[in-house]
N, C-alpha and C positions, 0 to 999 in steps of 0.2 A: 504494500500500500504506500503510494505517494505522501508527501508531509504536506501537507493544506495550508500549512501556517505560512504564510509570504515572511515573516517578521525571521520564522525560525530556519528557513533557506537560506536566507539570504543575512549571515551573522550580525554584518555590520551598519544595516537597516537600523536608522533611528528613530526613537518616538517623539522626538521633540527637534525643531525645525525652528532656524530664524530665515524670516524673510524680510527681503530690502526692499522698498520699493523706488525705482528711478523713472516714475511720469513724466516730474516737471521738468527731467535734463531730458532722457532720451524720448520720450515720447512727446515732446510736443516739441522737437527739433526738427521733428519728422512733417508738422505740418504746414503747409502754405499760406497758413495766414498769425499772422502773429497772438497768442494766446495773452489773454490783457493778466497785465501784474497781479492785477486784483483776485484775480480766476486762482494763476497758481498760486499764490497765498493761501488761497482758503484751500486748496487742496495738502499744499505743504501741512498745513496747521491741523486740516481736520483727518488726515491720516495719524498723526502725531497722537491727535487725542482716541483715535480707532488703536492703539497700540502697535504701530511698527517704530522701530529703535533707529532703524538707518534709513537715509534718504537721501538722495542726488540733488540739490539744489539748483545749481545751473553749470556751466563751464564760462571758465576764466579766460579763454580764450581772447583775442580781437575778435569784437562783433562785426567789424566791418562789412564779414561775408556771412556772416549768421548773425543777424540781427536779433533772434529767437534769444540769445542772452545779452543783448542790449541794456537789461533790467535786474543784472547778476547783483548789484551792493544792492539795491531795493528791498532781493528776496531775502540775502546770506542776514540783513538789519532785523525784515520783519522774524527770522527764524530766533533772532539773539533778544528778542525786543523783552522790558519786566513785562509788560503787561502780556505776552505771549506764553511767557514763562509761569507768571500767577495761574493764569487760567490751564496750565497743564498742571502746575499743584493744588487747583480747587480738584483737580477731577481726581488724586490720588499718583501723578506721573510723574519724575524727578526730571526737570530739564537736562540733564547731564545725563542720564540714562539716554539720551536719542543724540546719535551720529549722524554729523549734515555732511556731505560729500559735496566736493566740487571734482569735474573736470580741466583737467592742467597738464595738456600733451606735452608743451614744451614748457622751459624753464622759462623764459618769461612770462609766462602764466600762474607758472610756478610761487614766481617774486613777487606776482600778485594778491597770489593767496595767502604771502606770508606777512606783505606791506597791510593787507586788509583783518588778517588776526593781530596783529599788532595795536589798531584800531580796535579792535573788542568785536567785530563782527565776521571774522574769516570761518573759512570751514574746519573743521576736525579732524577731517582727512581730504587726502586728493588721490588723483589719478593718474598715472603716467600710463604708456602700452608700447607694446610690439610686436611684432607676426614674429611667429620662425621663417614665413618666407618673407626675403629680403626684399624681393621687388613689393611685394604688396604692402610691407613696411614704408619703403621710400615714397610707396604713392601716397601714404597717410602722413606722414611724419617729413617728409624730405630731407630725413638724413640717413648715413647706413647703419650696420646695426652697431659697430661696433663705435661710431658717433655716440650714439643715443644712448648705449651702457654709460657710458663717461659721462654721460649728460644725467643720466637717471642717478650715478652713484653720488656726482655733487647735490645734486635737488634733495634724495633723502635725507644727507648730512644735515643739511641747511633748514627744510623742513622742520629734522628732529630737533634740532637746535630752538626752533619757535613754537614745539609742542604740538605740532601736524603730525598727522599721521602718514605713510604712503602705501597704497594698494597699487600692486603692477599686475596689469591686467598682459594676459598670453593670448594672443590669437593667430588664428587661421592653423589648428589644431589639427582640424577635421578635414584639412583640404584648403588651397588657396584658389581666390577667383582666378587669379592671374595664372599661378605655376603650377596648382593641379594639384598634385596628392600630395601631402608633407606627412612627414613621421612623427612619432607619438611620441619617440624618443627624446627628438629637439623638443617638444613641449615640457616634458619630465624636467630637462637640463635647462630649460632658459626659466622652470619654474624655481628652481634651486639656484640658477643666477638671480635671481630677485629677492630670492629672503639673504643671500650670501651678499650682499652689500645693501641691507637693511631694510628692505619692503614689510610693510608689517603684515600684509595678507596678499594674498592673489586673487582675482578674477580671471578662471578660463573658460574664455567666451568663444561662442560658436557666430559668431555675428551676422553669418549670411544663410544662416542653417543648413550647412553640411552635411550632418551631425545625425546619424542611424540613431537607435537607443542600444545596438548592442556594443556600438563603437562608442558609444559614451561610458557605458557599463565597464568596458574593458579598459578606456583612458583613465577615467577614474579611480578603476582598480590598479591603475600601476601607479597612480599617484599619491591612493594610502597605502600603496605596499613604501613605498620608498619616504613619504614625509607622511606619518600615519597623524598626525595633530590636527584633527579634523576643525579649529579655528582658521587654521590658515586657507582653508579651501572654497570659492564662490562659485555655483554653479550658476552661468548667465546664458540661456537659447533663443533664438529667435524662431519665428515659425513660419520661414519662408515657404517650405515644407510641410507646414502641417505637422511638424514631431515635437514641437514646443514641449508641454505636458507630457509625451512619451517618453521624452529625453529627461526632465524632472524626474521618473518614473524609476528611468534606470539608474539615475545619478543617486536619487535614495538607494537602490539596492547595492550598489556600490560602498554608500556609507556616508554620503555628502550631507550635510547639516546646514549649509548655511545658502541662501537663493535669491536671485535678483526675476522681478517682475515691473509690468504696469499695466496699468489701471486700463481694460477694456483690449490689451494688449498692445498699447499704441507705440509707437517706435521704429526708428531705422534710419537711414542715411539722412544727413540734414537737406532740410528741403533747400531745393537750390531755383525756389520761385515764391516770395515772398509777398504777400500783400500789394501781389499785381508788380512787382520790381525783381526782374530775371538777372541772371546771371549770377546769383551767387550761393552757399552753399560748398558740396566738396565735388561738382562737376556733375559730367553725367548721368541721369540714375538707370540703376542696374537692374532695378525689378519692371515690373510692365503694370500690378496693381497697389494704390500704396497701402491696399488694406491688408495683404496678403505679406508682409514683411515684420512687421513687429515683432515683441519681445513675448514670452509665456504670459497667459492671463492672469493676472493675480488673482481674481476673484473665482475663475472656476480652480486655478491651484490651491487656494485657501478652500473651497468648498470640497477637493477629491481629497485633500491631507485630512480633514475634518473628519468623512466618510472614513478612512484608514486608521481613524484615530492616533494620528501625531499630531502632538500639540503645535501651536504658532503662538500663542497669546494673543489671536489680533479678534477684533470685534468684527466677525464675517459679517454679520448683517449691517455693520454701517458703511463695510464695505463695498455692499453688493446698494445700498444709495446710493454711495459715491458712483458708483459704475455707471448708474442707470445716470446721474446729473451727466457726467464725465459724456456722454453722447451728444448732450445738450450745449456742452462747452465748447467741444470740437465740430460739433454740424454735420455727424452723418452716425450711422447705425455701427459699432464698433463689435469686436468678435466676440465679448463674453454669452458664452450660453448661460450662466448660473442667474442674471442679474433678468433672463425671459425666464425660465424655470426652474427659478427660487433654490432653496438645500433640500436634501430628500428628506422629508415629513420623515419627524422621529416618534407621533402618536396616533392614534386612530382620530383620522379626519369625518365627524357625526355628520355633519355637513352632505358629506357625498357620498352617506350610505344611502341603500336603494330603500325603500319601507315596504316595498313587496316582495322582496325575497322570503323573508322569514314567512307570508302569508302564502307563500306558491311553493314552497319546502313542506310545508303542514298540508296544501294541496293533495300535493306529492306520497304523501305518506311519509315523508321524510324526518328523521328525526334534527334536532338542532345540532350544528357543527357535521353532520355526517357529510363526506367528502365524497364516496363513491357508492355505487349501487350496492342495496343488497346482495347479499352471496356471493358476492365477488371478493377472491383472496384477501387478505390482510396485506399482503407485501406482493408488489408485482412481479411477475417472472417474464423476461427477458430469456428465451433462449441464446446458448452459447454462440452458434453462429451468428446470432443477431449480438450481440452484445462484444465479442472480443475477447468476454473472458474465459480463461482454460481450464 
């Protein structure tokens, strides 16, 4: 007999999960109309008080060509603000418990996040990245890799120096758009060049959805084979493909604990056409629909972990509010199924029981609760040929 338990197959399967959520960076960079300050505030704040601990803020970058963080010290103020901070201690939530993230490819971005915590409102952590493959690196970054190590090793220093954090994010794991297959191995090695000159966590991102679930299952199992300290590891997928959630799936049975989502799944290449003003952005886009790109749902990931029973601490149902506004903020129909059909009812819904059953069962001759005809066996019998079994 097979073991039914998924929890007891699969050893390193956790019951308890932290998830990040990054809307108001990646997912509304993705859109073509610029998202009003006002909108990601209250999204920033009311996730906040929904209980997620980490959040993407915006990127630090020059807006000049993403204008979508035009409004970066606005947000990183309203997340530091007393009265933002009160109101996360009326409800029972320590400001300091919640990690705001910024985006900071390059070092002058960098110097930005660390001139703006200086000032009392920077972020808590940042972001630096790099593909294993080189050419798909230089098309994001414009430098080579071994540029950007040098450049990633002083930015940690300096950082840690100002009480930032630095997460190094690994991509094109699963496959480069440009060069095609890359190995698992370079990701394992540039994941241990990142903690070996001070990164404090990793993100390995699948960013264009490559990414099978058995090949997640398997990257990941060589990544707590070899660095088994399941804080350091972020699972981040996109669902170019449709494997978003599947990929989630595998990454728990592998043993991953920690997960990046957004809200209705929004997310992906910054838009490079802006409130009717083309040409900017990071060139030109790779998908063909932009719904079909973004990052895992947060809100049906929070509703299938719920079903499995690992924990997240996050308030699913104000969640699955936010999801349904979050349609109404961006102006179209977005992917979450959980937010059209609700979590699975966990009691007997009075409501939509029939009231003639029970009266057409008594019809019947039927007694109550009786499930199959009289005189018909107790336990069915499936013949051998029919069934498989020997």
């Amino acid at each position: 007999m097979s073991n039914h338990d998924l929890f007891d197959v699969f050893k390193r399967m956790p019951k308890k999960v932290n998830i990040g959520d990054i809307t108001v960076r990646d997912g509304f960079q993705h859109e073509e109309h610029f998202i009003p300050t006002r909108a990601k505030i209250f999204y920033l704040h009311e996730m906040a008080f929904a209980g997620i601990k980490r959040m993407e803020v915006t990127n630090l970058g020059n807006p000049r060509n993403m204008p979508q963080f035009s409004d970066a010290e606005e947000l990183l103020k309203s997340v530091h603000s007393d009265i933002f901070k009160k109101r996360l201690t009326k409800r029972g939530i320590n400001p300091s418990d919640i990690e705001w993230t910024c985006i900071t490819i390059r070092e002058s971005a960098v110097d930005r996040a660390i001139e703006l915590k200086e000032k009392g409102y920077g972020p808590d952590r940042i972001l630096m990245m790099v593909s294993t493959d080189e050419q798909h690196h230089f098309a994001n970054s414009g430098t080579t890799l071994p540029q950007y190590w040098k450049e990633a090793e002083r930015c940690i220093k300096k950082c840690h120096a100002a009480g930032i954090k630095m997460c190094g994010t690994v991509s094109t794991i699963w496959g480069s758009p440009i060069s095609g297959p890359t190995k698992f191995e370079d990701a394992v090695e540039f994941t241990k060049r990142w903690l070996s000159i001070g990164a404090d966590d990793i993100e390995h991102a699948d960013h264009d959805g490559s990414a099978p679930p058995d090949k997640v299952y398997r990257y990941f199992s060589m990544i707590l084979d070899a660095l088994p300290n399941t804080d350091l590891h972020i699972g981040h997928f996109h669902v170019t493909r449709g494997w978003g959630n599947a990929n989630v799936l595998a990454a728990l049975q592998a043993g991953i604990t920690n997960f990046e989502a957004t809200i209705g799944g929004t997310g992906g290449q910054p838009a490079n056409f802006v409130d009717g003003v083309p040409g900017l952005g990071t060139g030109q886009y790779y998908y063909k629909d932009p719904n079909v790109v973004g990052l895992s749902v947060l809100e049906d990931m929070l509703v299938m972990m719920d079903e499995m029973g690992i924990e997240t601490g996050i308030d699913i149902d104000r969640i699955l509010e936010l999801g349904t506004m979050m349609e109404r903020t961006v102006g179209r129909r977005l992917r979450s199924e959980s937010i059209l059909n609700g979590r699975i009812p966990k009691e007997v819904r009075t409501d939509f029981k029939r009231p003639q059953l029970p009266i057409q069962k008594e019809k019947n001759g039927e007694k109550p609760g009786q499930l199959i005809p009289d005189g018909w066996p107790e336990n069915a019998v499936v013949p051998p040929e029919i069934s498989g079994l020997k």
